[in-house]
C-alpha positions as a LaTeX table, in Angstrom:
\begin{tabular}{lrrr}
\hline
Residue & $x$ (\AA) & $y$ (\AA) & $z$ (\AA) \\
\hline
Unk1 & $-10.77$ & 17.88 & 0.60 \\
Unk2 & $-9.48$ & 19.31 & $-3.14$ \\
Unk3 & $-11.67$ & 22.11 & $-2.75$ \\
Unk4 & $-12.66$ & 23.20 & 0.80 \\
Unk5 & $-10.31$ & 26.01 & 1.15 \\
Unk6 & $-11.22$ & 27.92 & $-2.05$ \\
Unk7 & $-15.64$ & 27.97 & $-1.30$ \\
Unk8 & $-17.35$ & 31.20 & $-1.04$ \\
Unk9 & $-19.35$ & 31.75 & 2.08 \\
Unk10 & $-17.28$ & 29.02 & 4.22 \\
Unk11 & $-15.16$ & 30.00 & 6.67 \\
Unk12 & $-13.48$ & 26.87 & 7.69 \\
Unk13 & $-10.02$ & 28.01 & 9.98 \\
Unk14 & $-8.98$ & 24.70 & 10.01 \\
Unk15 & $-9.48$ & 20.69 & 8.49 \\
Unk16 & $-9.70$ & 17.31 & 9.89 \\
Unk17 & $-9.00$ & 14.09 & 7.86 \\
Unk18 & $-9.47$ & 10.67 & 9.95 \\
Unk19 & $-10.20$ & 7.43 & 8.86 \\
Unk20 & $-9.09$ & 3.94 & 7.19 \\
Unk21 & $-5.71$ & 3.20 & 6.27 \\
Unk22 & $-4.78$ & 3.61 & 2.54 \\
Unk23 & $-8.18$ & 5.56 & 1.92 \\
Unk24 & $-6.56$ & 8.50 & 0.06 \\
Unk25 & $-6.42$ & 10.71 & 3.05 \\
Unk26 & $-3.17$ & 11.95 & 2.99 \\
Unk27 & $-2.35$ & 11.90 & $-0.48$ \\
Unk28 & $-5.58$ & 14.35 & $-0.73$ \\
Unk29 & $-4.80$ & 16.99 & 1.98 \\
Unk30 & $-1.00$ & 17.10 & 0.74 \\
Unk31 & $-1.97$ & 17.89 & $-2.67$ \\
Unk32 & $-4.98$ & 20.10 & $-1.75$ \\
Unk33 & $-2.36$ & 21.91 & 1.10 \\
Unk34 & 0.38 & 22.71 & $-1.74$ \\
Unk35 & $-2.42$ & 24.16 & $-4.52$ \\
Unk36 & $-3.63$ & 26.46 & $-1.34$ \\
Unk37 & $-0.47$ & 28.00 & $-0.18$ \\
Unk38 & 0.79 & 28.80 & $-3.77$ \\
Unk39 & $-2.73$ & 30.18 & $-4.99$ \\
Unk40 & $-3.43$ & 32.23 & $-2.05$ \\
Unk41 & 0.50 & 33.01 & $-0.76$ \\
Unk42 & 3.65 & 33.96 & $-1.91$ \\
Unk43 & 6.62 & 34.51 & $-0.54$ \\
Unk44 & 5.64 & 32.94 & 3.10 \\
Unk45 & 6.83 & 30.14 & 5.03 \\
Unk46 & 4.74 & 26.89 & 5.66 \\
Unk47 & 5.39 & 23.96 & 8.03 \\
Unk48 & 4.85 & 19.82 & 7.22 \\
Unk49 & 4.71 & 18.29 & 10.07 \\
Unk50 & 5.45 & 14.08 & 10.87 \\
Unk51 & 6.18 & 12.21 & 13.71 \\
Unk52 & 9.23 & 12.13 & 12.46 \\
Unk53 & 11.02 & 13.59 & 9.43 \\
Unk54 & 11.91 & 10.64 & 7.97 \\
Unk55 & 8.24 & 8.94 & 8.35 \\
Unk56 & 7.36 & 12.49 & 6.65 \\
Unk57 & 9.09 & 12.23 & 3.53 \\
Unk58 & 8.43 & 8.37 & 3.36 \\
Unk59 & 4.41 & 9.43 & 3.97 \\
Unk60 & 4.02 & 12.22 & 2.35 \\
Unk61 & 6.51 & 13.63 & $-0.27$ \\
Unk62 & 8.23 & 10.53 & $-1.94$ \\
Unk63 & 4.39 & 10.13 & $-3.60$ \\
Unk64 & 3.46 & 13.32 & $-3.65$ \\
Unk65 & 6.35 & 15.66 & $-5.35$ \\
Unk66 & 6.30 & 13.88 & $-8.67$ \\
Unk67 & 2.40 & 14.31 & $-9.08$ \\
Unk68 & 3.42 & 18.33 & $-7.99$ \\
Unk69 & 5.78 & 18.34 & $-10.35$ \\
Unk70 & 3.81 & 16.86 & $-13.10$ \\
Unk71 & 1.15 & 19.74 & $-12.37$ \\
Unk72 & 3.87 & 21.76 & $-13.00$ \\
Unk73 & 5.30 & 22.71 & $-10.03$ \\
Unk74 & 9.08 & 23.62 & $-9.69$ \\
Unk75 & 9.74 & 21.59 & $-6.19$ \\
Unk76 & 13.26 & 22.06 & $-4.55$ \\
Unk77 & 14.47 & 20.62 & $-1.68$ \\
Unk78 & 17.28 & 21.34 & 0.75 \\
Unk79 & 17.55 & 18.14 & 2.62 \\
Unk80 & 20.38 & 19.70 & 4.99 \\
Unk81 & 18.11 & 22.29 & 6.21 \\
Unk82 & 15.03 & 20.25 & 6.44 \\
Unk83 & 13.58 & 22.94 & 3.72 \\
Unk84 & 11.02 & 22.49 & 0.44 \\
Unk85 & 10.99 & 25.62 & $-1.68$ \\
Unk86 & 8.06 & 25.32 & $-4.26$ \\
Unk87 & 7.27 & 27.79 & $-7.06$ \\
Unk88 & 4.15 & 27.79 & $-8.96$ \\
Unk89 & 2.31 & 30.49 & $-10.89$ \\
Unk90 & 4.86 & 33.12 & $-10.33$ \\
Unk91 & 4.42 & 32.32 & $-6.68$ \\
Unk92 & 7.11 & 31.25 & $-4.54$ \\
Unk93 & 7.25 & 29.27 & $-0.65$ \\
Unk94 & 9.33 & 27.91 & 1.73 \\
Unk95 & 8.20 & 24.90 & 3.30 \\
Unk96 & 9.67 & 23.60 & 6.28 \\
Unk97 & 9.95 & 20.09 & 7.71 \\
Unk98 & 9.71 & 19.24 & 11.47 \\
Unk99 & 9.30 & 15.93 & 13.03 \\
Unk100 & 6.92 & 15.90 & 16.31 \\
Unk101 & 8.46 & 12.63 & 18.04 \\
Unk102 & 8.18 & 14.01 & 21.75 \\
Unk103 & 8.02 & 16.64 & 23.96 \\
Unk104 & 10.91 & 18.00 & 23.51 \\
Unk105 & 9.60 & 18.58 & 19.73 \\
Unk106 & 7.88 & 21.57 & 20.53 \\
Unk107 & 11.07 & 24.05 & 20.75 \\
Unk108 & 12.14 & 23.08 & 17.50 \\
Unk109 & 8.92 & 24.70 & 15.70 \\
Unk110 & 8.64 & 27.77 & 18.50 \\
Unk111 & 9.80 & 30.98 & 16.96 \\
Unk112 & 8.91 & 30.18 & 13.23 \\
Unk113 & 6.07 & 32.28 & 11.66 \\
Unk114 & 3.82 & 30.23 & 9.33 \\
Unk115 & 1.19 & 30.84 & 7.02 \\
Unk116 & $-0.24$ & 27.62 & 7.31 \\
Unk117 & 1.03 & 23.77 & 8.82 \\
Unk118 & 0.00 & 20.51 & 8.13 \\
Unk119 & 0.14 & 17.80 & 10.76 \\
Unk120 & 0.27 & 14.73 & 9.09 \\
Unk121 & $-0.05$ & 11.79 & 11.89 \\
Unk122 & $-1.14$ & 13.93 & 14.05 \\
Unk123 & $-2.10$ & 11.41 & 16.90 \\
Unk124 & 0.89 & 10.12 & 17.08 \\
Unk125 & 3.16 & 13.60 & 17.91 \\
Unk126 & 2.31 & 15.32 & 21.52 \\
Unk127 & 0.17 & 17.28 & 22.77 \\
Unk128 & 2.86 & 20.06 & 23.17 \\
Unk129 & 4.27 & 20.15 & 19.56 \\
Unk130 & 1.08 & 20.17 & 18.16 \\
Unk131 & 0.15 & 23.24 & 20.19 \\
Unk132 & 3.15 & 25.19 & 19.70 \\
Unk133 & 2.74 & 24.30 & 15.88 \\
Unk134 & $-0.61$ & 25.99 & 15.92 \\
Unk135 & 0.20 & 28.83 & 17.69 \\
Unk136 & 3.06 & 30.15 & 15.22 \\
Unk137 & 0.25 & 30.31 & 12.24 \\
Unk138 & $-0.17$ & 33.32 & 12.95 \\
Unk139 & $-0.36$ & 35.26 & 9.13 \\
Unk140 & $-3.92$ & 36.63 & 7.88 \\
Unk141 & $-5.26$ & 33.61 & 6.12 \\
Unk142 & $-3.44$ & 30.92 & 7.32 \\
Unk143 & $-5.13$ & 27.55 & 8.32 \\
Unk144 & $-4.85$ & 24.37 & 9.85 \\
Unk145 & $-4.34$ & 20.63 & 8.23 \\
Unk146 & $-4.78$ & 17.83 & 10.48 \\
Unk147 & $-5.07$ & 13.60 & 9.54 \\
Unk148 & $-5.02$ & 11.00 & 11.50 \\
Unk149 & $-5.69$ & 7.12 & 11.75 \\
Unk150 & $-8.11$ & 6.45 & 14.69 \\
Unk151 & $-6.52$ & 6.42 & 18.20 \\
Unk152 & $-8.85$ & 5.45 & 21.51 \\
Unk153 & $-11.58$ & 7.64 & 22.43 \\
Unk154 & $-9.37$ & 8.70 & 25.16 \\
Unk155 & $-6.70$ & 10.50 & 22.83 \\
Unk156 & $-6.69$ & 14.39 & 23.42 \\
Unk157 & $-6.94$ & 15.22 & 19.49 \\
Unk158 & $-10.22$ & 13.30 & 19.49 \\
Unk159 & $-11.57$ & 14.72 & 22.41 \\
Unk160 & $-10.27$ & 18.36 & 21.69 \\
Unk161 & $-10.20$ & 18.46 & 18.09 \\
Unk162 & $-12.56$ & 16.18 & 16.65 \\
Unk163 & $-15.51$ & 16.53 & 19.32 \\
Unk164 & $-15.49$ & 19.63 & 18.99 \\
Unk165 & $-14.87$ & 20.32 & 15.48 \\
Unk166 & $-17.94$ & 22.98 & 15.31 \\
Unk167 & $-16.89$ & 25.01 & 17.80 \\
Unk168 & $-13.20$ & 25.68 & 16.41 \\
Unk169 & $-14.16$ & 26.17 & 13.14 \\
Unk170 & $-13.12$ & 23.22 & 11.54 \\
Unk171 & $-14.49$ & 20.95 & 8.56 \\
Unk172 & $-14.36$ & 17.14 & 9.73 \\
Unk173 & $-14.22$ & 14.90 & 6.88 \\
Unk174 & $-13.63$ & 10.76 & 7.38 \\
Unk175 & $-12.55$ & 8.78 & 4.97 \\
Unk176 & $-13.42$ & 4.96 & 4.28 \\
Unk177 & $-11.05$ & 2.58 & 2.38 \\
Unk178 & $-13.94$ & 3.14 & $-0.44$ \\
Unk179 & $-13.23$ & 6.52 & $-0.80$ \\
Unk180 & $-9.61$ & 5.85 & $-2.62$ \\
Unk181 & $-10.41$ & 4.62 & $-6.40$ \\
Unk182 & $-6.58$ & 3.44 & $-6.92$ \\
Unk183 & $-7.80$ & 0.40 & $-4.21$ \\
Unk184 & $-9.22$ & $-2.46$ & $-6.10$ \\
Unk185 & $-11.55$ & $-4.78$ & $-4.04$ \\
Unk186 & $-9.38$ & $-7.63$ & $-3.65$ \\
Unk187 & $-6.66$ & $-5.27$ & $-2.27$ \\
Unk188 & $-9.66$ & $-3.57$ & 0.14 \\
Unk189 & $-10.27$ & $-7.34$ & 1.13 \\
Unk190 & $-6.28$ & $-8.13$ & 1.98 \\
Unk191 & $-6.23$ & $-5.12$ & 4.18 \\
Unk192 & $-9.64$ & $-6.09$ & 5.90 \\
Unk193 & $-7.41$ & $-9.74$ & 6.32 \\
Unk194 & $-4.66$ & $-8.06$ & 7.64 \\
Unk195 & $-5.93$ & $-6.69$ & 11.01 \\
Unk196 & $-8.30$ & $-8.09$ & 13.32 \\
Unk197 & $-9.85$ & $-6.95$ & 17.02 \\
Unk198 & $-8.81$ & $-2.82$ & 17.99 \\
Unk199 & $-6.61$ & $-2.54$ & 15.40 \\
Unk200 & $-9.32$ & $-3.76$ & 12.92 \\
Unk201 & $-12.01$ & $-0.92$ & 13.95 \\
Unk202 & $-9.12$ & 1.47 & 13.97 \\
Unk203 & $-7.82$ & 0.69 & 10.73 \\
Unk204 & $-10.53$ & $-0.44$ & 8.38 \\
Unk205 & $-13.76$ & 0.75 & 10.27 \\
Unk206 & $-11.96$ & 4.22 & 10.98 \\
Unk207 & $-13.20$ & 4.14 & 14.72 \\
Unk208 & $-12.19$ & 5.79 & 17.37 \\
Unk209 & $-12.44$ & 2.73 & 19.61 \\
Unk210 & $-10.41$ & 1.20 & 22.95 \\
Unk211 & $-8.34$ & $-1.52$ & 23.34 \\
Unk212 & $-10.08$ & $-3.91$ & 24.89 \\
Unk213 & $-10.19$ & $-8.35$ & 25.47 \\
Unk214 & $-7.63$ & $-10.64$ & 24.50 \\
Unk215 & $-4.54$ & $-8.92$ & 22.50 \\
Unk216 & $-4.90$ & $-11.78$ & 20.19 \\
Unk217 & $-8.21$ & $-12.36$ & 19.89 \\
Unk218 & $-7.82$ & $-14.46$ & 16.36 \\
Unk219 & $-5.45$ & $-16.57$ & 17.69 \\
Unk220 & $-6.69$ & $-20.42$ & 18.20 \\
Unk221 & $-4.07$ & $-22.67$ & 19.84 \\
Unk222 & $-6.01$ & $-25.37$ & 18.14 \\
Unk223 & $-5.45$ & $-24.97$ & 14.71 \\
Unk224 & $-2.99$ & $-22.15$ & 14.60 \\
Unk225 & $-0.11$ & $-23.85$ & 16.57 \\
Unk226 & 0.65 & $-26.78$ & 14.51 \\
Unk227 & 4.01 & $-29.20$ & 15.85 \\
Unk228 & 7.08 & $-28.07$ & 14.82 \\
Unk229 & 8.15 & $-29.25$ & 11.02 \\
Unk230 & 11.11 & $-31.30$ & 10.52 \\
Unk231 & 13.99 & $-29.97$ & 9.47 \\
Unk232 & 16.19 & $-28.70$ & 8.20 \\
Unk233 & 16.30 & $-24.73$ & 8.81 \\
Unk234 & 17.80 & $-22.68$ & 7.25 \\
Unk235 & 18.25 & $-20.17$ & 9.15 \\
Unk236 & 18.42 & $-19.65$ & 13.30 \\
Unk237 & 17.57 & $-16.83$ & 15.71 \\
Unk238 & 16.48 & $-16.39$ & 19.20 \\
Unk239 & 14.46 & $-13.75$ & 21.01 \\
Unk240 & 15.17 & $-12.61$ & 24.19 \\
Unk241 & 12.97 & $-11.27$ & 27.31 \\
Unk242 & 15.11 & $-11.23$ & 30.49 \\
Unk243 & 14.16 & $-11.56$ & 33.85 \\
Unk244 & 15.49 & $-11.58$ & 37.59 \\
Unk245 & 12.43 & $-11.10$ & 39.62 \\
Unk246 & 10.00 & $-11.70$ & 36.65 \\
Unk247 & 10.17 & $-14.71$ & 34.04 \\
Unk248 & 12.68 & $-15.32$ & 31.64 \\
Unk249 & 11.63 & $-15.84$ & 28.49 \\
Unk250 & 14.17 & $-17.50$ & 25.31 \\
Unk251 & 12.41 & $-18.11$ & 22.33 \\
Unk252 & 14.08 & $-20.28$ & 19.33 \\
Unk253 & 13.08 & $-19.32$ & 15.58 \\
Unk254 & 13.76 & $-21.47$ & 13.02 \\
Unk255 & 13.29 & $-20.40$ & 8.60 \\
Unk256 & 11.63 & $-22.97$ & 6.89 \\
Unk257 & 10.06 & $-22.03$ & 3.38 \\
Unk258 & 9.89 & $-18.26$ & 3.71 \\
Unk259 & 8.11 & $-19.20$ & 7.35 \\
Unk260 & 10.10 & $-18.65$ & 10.61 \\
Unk261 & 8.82 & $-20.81$ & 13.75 \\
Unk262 & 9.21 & $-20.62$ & 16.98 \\
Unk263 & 10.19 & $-23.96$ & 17.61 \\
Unk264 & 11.38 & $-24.39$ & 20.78 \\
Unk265 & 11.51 & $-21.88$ & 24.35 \\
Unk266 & 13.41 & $-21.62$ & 27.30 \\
Unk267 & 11.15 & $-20.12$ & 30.27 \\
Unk268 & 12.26 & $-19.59$ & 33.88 \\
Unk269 & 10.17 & $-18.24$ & 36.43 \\
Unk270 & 12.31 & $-17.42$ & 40.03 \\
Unk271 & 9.37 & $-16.49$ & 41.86 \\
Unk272 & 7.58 & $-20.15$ & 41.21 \\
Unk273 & 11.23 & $-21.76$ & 41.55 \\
Unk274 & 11.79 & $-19.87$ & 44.99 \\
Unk275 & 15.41 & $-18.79$ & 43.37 \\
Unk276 & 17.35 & $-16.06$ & 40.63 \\
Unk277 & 19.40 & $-17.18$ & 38.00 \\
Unk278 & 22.63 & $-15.07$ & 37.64 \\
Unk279 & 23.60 & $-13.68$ & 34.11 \\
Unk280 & 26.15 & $-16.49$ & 33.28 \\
Unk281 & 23.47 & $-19.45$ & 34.53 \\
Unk282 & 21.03 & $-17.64$ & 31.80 \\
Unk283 & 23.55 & $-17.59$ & 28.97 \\
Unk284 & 24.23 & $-21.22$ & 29.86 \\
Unk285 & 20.45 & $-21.96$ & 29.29 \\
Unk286 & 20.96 & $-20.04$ & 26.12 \\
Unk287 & 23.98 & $-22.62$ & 25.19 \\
Unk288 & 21.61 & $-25.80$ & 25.69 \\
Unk289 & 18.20 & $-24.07$ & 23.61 \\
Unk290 & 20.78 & $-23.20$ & 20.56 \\
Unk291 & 23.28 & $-26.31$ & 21.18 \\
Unk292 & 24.81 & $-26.95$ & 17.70 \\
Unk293 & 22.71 & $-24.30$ & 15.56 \\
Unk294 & 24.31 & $-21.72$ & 13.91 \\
Unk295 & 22.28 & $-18.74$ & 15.75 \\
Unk296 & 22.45 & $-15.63$ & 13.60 \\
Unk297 & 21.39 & $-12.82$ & 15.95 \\
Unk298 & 20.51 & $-12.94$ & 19.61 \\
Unk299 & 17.60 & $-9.85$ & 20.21 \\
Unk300 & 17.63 & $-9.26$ & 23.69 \\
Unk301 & 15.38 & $-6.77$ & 25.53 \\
Unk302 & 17.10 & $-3.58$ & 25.32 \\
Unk303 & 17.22 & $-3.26$ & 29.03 \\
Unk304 & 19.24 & $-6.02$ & 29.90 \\
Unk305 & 23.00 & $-4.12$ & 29.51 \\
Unk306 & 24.03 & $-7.10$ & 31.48 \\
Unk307 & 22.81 & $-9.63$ & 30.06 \\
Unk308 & 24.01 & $-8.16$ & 26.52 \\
Unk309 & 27.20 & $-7.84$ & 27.87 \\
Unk310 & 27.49 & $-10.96$ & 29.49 \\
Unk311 & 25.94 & $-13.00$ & 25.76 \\
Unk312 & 28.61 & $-10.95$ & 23.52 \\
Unk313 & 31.89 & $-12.61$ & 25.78 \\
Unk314 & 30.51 & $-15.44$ & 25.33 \\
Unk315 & 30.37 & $-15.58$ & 21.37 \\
Unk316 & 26.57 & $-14.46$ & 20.53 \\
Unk317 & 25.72 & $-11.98$ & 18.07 \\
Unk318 & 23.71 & $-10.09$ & 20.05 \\
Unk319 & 21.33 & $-7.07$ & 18.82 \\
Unk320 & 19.10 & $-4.90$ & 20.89 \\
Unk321 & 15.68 & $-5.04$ & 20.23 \\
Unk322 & 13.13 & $-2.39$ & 19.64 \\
Unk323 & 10.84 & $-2.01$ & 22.72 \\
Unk324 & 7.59 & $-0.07$ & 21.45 \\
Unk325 & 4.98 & $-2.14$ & 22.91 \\
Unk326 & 1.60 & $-0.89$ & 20.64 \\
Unk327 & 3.83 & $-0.74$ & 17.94 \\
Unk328 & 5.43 & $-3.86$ & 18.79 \\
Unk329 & 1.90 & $-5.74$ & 19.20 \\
Unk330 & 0.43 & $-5.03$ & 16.09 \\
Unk331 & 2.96 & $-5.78$ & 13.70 \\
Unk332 & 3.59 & $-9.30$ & 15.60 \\
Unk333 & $-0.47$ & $-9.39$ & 15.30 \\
Unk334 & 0.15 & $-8.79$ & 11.32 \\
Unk335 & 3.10 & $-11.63$ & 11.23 \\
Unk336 & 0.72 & $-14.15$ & 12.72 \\
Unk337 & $-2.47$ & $-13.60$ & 10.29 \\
Unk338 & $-0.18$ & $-13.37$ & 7.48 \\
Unk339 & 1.89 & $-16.89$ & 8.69 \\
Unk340 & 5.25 & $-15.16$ & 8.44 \\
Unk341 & 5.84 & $-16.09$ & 11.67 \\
Unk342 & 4.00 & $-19.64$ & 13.16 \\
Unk343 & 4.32 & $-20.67$ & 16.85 \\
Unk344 & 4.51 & $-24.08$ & 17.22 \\
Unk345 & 2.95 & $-27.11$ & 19.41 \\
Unk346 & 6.08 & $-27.52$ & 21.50 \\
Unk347 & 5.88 & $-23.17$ & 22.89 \\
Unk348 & 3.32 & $-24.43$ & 25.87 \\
Unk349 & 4.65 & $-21.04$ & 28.02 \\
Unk350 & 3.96 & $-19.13$ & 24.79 \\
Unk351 & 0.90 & $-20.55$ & 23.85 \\
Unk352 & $-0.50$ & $-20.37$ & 27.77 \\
Unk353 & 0.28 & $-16.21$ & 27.58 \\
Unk354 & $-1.38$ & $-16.08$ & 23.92 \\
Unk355 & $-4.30$ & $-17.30$ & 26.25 \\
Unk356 & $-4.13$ & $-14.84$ & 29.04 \\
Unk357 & $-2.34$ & $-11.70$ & 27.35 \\
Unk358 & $-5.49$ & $-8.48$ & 27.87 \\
Unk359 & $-5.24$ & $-4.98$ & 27.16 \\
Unk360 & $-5.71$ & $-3.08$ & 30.15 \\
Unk361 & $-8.92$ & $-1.19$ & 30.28 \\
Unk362 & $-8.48$ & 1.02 & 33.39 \\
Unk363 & $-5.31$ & 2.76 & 31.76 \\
Unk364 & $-6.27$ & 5.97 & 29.83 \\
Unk365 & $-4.32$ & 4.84 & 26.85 \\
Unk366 & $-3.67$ & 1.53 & 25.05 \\
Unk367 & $-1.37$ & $-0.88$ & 27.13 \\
Unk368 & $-1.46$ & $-4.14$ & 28.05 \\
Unk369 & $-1.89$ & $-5.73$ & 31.44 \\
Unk370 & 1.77 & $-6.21$ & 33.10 \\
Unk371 & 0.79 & $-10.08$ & 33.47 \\
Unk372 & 1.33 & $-12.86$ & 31.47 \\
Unk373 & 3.70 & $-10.85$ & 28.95 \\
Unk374 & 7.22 & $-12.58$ & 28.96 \\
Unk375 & 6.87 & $-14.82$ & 25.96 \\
Unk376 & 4.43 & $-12.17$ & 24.47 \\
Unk377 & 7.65 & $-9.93$ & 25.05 \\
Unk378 & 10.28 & $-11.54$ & 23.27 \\
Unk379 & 8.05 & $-12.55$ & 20.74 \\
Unk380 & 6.91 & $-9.28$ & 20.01 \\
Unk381 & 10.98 & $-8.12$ & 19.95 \\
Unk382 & 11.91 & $-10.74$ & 17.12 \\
Unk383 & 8.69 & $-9.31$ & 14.85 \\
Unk384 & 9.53 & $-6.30$ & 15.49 \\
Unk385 & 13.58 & $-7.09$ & 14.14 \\
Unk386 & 12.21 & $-8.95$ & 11.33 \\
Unk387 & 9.83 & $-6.10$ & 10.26 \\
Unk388 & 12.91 & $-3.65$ & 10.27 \\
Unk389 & 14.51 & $-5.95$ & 8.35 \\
Unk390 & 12.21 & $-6.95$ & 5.63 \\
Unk391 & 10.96 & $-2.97$ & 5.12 \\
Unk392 & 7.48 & $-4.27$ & 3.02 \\
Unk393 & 4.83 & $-5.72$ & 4.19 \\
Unk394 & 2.05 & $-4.27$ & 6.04 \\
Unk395 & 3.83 & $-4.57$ & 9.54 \\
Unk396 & 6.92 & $-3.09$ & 8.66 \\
Unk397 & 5.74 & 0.61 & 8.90 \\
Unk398 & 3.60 & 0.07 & 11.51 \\
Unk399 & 1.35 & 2.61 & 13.06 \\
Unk400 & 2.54 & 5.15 & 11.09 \\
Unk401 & 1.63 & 4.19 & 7.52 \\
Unk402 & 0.22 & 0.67 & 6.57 \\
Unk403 & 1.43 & 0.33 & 2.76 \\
\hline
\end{tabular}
């Protein structure tokens, strides 16, 4: 990775680094990246490239600019103009920093000239940005810098990119959690703890595999859903997946001993009742789950505006929760093999979905079936809140970077 770009008699127009998580892949590529543009440029713009620019500098520079400027490197950055300007050997760049979140990324890059652009994540940004940030390298010399964890073998990068690797020129290279020497073994064996099922191939095999099977295939009602301890708590929230037509699902978390359990759920299904519950008949459900307990955040499915509305008259502190489902899954996956988060005896409705819950294997891309998800739904929104709100961990950053 250090050295591809600087061979005699290879011809590489472009790099690919996939793999394990935490296997020295992106450190590797951003220092190798820098040391090519200021060797062979000066004076020329380059673009760094996240899913977002935030998850770029958290990813990517916050490690990487000390070790640049320990090689010497003068490193400055503009952070109101999204702009790096690096100087090194008498050479100077510009380095600009775009986020690839969506499709509507891809006119923020058009109309810059680059020598060279490195797409860090790059299975996570579109199709679109990713093509429009190729097309404006268009300098003699300039090349292409692409990583990646493992997506399914569905993705378009892995069918267009990595497949065919050969054909456009570019040097494949996949990294194993062995290949990074700052990982001791028993920090290799947490990680290989951490994940289990897809995200397990994608994240410590490095495969390019699809979701298929039970969601949470480690989970064992049996001996993972113990009854709920006696008190006290702490500390009390409840999670939130509403439903007219479809179930209604209230969970009720208690904190017990840095452990939060779902102690007790609300679940109302109108289709098996033959009748809807109005908005005001659901926040009176929420009254009797929370009777007495000083509830300190309601995180309601984002979608509800009703429902939020009608919880905040009545006195809840409500908060909206964040609805990435993938995203969502695996960090509530992480929560449950680390015991941060326990569901208890008393959660039947829970404990019947963690049964049933399947990713769908006719989609093209990962999702799970639309059946069997309303506990699995607010469930996954109050992991998702409490991984935004502890920021460590392995869940809390998610797909983008496990740290």
């Amino acid at each position: 990775m250090l050295t591809w770009w600087c061979r005699q008699g290879e011809r590489w127009e472009a790099v690919i680094c996939d793999g394990a998580v935490r296997s020295g892949k992106t450190f590797s590529m951003g220092l190798s990246f820098f040391l090519w543009a200021q060797a062979c440029f000066d004076g020329r713009q380059f673009g760094l490239c996240g899913k977002t620019i935030t998850s770029l500098r958290r990813n990517l520079l916050t490690e990487l600019l000390p070790c640049l400027r320990q090689l010497g490197f003068s490193c400055r950055e503009k952070r109101s103009e999204n702009l790096l300007i690096v100087r090194f050997a008498g050479h100077e760049n510009r380095f600009l920093l775009f986020g690839g979140k969506d499709e509507s990324s891809a006119a923020l890059i058009q109309g810059s000239t680059l020598a060279g652009v490195l797409l860090d994540e790059v299975a996570l940004m579109p199709r679109s940005f990713v093509e429009q940030a190729c097309a404006r390298c268009s300098v003699p010399g300039s090349r292409l810098w692409f990583n990646c964890n493992p997506e399914g073998p569905q993705h378009w990068f892995y069918r267009e990119w990595i497949l065919k690797a050969e054909e456009r020129r570019a040097l494949y290279l996949h990294f194993t959690m062995e290949d990074n020497p700052a990982l001791t073994p028993r920090i290799r064996q947490r990680y290989r703890r951490a994940y289990s099922g897809i995200f397990y191939r994608r994240f410590v095999l490095g495969e390019w595999t699809a979701a298929q099977g039970l969601v949470y295939d480690f989970f064992d009602r049996h001996t993972d859903a113990p009854p709920a301890p006696p008190g006290p708590f702490a500390r009390w929230r409840v999670s939130v997946d509403y439903g007219t037509a479809n179930p209604a699902s209230f969970g009720l978390w208690g904190f017990q001993d840095g452990v939060w359990y779902r102690v007790r759920e609300t679940y109302f299904d109108s289709r098996r009742a033959g009748w809807q519950k109005t908005d005001a008949e659901y926040a009176d459900d929420l009254k009797d789950l929370t009777a007495g307990l000083p509830v300190e955040r309601v995180i309601v499915d984002p979608s509800a505006a009703s429902f939020i509305e009608t919880l905040r008259r009545e006195g809840f502190p409500v908060v909206r929760a964040v609805n990435d489902v993938v995203d969502g899954i695996r960090v509530t996956a992480d929560f449950l093999k680390q015991g941060r988060i326990v569901l208890c005896r008393e959660c039947e409705d829970c404990l019947r979905e963690m049964e049933l819950y399947c990713w769908d294997e006719k989609r093209g891309k990962d999702a799970p079936k639309k059946e069997n998800d309303h506990a699995m739904d607010d469930m996954r929104y109050f992991a998702m809140d409490l991984a935004g709100e502890s920021g460590s961990g392995f869940a809390a950053t998610c797909v983008e970077r496990a740290v």
